[in-house]
N, C-alpha and C positions, 0 to 999 in steps of 0.2 A: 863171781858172776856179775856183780850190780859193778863190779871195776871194771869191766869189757863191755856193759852198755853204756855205764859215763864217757868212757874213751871213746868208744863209736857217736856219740849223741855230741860230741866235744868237735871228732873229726866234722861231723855231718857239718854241723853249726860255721868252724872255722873254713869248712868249703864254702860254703855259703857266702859265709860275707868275704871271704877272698876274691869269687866271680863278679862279688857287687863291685868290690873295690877295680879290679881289674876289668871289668864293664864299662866306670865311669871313665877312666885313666884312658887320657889321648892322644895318640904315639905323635911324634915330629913330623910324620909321612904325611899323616892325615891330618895336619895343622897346615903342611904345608897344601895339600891338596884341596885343603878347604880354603886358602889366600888365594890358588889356584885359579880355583872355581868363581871365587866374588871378583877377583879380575876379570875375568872373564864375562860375569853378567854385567857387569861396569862397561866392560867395553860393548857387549851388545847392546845397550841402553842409551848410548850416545846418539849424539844426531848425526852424522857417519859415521857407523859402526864400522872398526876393519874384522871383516869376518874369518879372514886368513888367521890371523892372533888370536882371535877366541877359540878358535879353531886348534890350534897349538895349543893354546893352554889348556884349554878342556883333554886335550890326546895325554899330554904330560900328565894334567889331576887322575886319570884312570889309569897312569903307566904306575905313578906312584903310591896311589889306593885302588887294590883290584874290588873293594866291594863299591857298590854303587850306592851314594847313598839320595837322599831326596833333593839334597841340591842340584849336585849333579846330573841326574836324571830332566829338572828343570830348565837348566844349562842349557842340555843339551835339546831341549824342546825348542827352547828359546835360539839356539844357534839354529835351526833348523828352519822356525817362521824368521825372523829375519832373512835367511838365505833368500827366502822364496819372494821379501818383500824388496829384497835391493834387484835382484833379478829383474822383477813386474815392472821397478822404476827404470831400470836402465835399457828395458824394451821400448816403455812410453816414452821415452828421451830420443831411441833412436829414428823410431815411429814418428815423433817430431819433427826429426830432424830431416829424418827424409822427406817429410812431406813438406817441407821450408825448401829445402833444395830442387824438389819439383815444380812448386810455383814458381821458384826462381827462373827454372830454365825453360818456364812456360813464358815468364814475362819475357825473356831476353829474347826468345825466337817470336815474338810478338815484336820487341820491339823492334828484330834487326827487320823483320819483312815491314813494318812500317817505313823505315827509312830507305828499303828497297824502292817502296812505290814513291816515294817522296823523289828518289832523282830520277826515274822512269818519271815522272812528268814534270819533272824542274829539264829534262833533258827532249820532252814532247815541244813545252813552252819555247824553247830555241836556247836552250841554257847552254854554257862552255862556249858559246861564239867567241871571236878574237876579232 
């Protein structure tokens, strides 16, 4: 009887720290998924982020680790507000721009009726005689 609780108290025990050990232990997949991932925050943290690549490499870190873990989850916040902040700039860029290209064709048809009137009376004055 006391030899079939030692054996159970022995299994229990060597369960035990076998789930510690294999807890700690961290497969290739998830080493790589975690290179992954810090690439990935690396390239959102630049001052032109390409957000296509992080974008890839975050899809890959989850193809190759199905559990999500707290980086990731970050990443992916992180791929998320940048998206929204290159987006806002490339609105005010073109917002910009168009309104550079409207003044523009405001001065130019300014200037061409100015040089209208200008020979309307270079041509009143007796201008082009021979």
């Amino acid at each position: 009887m006391e030899l079939i609780v030692i054996k159970k108290l022995v299994d229990v025990l060597t369960g035990g720290i076998q789930s510690l050990v294999r807890g700690r232990k961290v497969s290739a997949n998830d080493r790589r998924a975690g290179k992954l991932v810090s690439e990935a925050i690396a390239e959102l943290l630049a001052i032109n982020p390409n957000i296509y690549s992080a974008k890839a490499k975050l899809k890959k870190a989850q193809s190759i680790s199905p559990d999500e873990t707290e980086s990731l989850s970050r990443a992916l916040d992180m791929l998320e507000t940048v998206t929204i902040a290159v987006k806002k700039a490339a609105k005010k860029k073109r917002a910009a721009k168009k309104a550079v290209a409207k003044k523009r064709a405001v001065k130019k048809a300014a200037k061409k009726k100015r040089a209208a009137k200008k020979r309307v009376g270079f041509r009143r004055m007796g201008g082009f005689r021979r």
